[in-house]
Structure formats: C-alpha cells, structure tokens
C-alpha positions as CSV (number, residue, x, y, z in Angstrom):
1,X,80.8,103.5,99.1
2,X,80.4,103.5,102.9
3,X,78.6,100.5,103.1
4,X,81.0,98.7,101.4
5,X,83.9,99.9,103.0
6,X,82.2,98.8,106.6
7,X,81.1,95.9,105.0
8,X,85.1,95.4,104.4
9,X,85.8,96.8,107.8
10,X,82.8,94.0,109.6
11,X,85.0,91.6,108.1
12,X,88.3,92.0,109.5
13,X,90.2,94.3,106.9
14,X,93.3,95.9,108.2
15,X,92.6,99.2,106.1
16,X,89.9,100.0,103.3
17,X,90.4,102.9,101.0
18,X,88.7,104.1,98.0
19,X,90.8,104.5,94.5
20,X,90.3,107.5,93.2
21,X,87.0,109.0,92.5
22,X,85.4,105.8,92.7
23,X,84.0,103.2,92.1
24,X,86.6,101.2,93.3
25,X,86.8,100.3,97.4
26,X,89.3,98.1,98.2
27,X,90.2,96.2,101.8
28,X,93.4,94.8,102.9
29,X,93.6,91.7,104.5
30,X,96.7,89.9,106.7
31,X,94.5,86.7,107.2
32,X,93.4,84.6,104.5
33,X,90.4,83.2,105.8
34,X,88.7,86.7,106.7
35,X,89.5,87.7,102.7
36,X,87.7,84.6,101.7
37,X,84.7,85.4,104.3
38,X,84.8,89.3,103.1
39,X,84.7,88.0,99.5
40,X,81.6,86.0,100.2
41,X,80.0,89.0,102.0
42,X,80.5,90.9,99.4
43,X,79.5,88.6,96.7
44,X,75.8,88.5,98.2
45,X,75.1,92.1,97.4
46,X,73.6,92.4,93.7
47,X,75.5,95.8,92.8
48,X,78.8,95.1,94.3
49,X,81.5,92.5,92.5
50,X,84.8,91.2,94.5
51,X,88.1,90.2,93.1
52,X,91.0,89.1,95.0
53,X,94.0,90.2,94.5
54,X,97.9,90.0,95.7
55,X,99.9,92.5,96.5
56,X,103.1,92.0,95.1
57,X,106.1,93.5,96.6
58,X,109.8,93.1,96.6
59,X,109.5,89.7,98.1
60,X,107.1,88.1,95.4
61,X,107.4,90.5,92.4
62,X,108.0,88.3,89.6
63,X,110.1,90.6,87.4
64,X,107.6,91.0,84.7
C-alpha cells in the first residue's frame, strides 16, 4: 500500500488515500496529463491495476 500511494504521490497527485481497510488506494489528480502518466506508472506493475475515474459533484452530477 505505501508503494503505491508514493507511486501516486511521484506522479503529481494532489492527495492519495486508502478506502477502507484496503485494497483500494486511490490519487487525486487536478491535471489531466499527470493522471494519464500515473495511470501508465501504475499499469507497469504486475499486481497493481488502475482505473480512472471522475469525480462527480454538483457541477457535473448527471441526476441519475
């Protein structure tokens, strides 16, 4: 869990945080292209997998 999350850090994230009791790390990103170059980072490792997501908030919540 700590190499990811400085994995996440190395990259640029704003924050990294783990959800709950694991396994689940996830960075926070306010530039797109350092997501996309954490992503690959992350994608190199054989035991780790990366997702994107959006966060959605009141300005881009969809309704549903």
């Amino acid at each position: 869990i700590k190499s990811v999350k400085e994995q996440l850090l190395r990259q640029g994230a704003s924050g990294v945080l783990m959800s709950g009791s694991g396994p689940t790390v996830f960075g926070l990103f306010t530039d797109q292209n350092k997501a996309d170059k954490a992503m690959q980072a992350i994608g190199r490792h054989s035991r780790w997998n990366a997702y994107p997501v959006e966060i959605i908030n009141e300005n881009n919540y969809l309704g549903y």
